[in-house]
C-alpha positions as CSV (number, residue, x, y, z in Angstrom):
1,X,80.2,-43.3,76.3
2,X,83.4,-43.5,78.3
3,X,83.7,-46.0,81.3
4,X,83.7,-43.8,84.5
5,X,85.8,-46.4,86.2
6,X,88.8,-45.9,83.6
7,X,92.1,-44.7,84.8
8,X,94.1,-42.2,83.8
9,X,96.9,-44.4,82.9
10,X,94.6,-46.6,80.7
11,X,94.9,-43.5,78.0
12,X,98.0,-43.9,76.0
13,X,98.2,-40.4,75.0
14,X,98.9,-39.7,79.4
15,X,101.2,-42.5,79.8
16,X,102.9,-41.0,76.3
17,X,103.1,-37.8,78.4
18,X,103.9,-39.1,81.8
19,X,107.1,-40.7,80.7
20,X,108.3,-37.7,78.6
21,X,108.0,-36.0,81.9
22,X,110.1,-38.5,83.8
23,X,112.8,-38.2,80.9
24,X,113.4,-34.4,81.6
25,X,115.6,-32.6,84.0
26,X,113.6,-32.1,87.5
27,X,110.8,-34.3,86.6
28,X,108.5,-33.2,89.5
29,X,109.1,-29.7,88.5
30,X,107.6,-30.0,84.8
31,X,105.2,-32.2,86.3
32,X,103.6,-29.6,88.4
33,X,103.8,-27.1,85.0
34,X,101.8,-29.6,83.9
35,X,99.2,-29.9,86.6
36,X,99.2,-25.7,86.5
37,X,98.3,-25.8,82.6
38,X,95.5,-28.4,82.5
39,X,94.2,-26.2,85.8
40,X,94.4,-23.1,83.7
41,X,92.7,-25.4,81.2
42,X,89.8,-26.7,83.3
43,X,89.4,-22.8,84.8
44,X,89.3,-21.5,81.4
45,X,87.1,-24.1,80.2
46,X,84.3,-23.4,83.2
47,X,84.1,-20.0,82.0
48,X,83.7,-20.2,79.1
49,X,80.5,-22.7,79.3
50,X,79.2,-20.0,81.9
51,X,79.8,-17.4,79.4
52,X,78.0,-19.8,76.6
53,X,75.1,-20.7,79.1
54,X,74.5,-16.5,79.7
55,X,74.2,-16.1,76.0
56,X,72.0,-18.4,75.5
57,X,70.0,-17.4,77.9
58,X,70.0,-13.8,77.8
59,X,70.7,-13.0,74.3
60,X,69.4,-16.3,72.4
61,X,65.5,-15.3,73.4
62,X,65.8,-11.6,72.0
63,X,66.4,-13.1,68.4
64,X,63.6,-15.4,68.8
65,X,61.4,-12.5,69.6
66,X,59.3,-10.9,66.8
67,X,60.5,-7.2,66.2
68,X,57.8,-4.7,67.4
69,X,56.9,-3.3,64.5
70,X,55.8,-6.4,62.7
71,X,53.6,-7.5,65.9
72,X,51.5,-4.1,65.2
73,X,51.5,-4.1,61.8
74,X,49.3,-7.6,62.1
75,X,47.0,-6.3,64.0
């Protein structure tokens, strides 16, 4: 399990990516491209668990349901 208390800049793979922002042309530019994408990441990601958590819910119990026909055919 991941320490909570962890920083972001204890993860090599964001410093990696932190300083090959700072090497570009209007760092605080790509930076905020950056921030944008991983918000478009985090919004997509929401909805799609919603979108998970509906099926499951809604569509998941109709399978488990016994058809109709077989419930009258054992009586």
């Amino acid at each position: 399990m991941p320490d909570n208390n962890q920083t972001p800049f204890n993860n090599p793979l964001v410093t990696l990516m932190l300083l090959m922002v700072a090497n570009t042309p209007d760092p605080a530019g790509r930076l905020n491209n950056l921030g944008q994408a991983i918000n478009s990441m985090r919004e997509a990601l929401i909805s799609i668990n919603a979108g998970m958590e509906s099926f499951h819910s809604q569509v998941v119990p109709l399978f488990m349901k016994p058809p109709e026909n077989e419930t009258k055919k054992g009586k």
